[in-house]
C-alpha positions as CSV (number, residue, x, y, z in Angstrom):
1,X,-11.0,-17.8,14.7
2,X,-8.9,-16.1,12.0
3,X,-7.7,-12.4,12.9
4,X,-7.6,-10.0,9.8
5,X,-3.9,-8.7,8.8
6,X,-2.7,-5.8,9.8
7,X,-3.5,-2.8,7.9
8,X,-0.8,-0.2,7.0
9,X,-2.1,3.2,6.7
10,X,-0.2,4.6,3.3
11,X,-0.8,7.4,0.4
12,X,0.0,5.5,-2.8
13,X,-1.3,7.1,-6.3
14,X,-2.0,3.8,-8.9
15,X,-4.0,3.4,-12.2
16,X,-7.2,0.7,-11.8
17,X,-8.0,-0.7,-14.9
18,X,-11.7,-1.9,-15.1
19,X,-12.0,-3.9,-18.5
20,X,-11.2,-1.4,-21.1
21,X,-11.2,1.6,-18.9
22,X,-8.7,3.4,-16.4
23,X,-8.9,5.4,-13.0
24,X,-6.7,7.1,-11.0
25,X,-6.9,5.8,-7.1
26,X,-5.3,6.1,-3.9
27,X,-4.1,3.3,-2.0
28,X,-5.4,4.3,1.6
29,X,-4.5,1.5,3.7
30,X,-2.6,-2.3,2.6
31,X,-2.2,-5.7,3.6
32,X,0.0,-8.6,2.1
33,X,-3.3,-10.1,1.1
34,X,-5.7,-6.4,0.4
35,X,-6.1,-3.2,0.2
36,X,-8.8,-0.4,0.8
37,X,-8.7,2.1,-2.0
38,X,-10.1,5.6,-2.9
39,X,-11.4,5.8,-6.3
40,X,-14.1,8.1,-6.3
41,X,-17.8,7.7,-7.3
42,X,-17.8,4.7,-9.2
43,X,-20.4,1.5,-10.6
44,X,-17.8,-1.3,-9.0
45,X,-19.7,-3.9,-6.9
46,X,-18.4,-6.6,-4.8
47,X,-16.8,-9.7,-6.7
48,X,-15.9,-7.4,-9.6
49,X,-12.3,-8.2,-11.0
50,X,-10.0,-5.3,-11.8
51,X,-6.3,-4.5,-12.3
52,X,-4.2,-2.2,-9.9
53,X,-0.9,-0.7,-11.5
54,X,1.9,-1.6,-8.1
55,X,4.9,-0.4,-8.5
56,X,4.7,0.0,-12.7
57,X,3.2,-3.9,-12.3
58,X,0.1,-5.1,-12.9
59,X,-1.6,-7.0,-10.2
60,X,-5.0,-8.4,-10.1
61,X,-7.7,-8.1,-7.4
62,X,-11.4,-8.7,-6.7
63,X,-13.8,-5.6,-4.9
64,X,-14.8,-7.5,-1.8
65,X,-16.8,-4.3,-0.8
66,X,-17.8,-1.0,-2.3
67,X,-18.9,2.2,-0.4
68,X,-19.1,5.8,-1.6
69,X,-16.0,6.7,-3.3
70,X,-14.2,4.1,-1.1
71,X,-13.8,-0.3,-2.0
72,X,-11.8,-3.1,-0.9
73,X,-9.9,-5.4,-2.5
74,X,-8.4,-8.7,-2.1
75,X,-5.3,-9.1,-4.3
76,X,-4.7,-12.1,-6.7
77,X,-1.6,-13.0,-4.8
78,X,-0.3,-11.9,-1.4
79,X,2.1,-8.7,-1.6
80,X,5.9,-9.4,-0.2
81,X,7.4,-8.5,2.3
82,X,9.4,-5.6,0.4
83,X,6.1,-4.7,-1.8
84,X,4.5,-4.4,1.3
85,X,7.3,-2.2,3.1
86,X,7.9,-0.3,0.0
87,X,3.8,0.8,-0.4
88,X,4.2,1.6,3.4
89,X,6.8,4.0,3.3
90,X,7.0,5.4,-0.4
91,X,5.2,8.7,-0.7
92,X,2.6,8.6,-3.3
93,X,4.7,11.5,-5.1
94,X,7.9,9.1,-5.1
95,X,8.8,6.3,-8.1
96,X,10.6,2.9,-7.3
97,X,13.8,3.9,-7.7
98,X,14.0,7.5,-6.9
99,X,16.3,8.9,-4.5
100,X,14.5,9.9,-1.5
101,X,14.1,13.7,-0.5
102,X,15.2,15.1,2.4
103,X,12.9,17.8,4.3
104,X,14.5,20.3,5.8
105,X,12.6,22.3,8.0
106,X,14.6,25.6,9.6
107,X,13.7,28.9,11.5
108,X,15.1,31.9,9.5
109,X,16.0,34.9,11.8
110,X,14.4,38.2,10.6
């Protein structure tokens, strides 16, 4: 029996780029090998092939399912392990690189 990877709950904004055209999605959740990603109302079917912009990388992937404005993919090659940790805990707001923010949450006396 093979168990499915561990899915990583995460709020990543990319570009998918179906042949000549582009979307904006939302990585929902991720695994080294997949990923299950909201891209609104869309024609995709299983087994189609698409890009997904990681990171300011391309990186290939096939729809293994597609349902309402949500599909799945499996990735041409497995994520790494900082990839994966970087998608995990990057807000989708945030670019590689960027200095994290700091929230400061304070009661003000009135």
């Amino acid at each position: 029996m093979k168990f499915r990877a561990r899915r990583h709950p995460c709020s990543y904004k990319s570009d998918l780029k179906i042949g000549e055209s582009r979307a904006r999605v939302v990585l929902r959740d991720v695994t080294p090998e997949g990923a299950r990603v909201e891209c609104g109302p869309s024609d995709l079917q299983a087994e189609d092939s698409v890009t997904l912009w990681i990171m300011e990388k391309p990186l290939g992937a096939i729809v293994r399912w597609a349902r309402g404005e949500m599909i799945g993919v499996r990735f041409t090659r497995a994520l790494n392990t900082k990839e994966l940790s970087i998608l995990r805990h990057m807000p989708a707001w945030q670019k590689p690189g960027q200095p994290q923010r700091r929230q400061v949450h304070a009661f003000a006396e009135l």
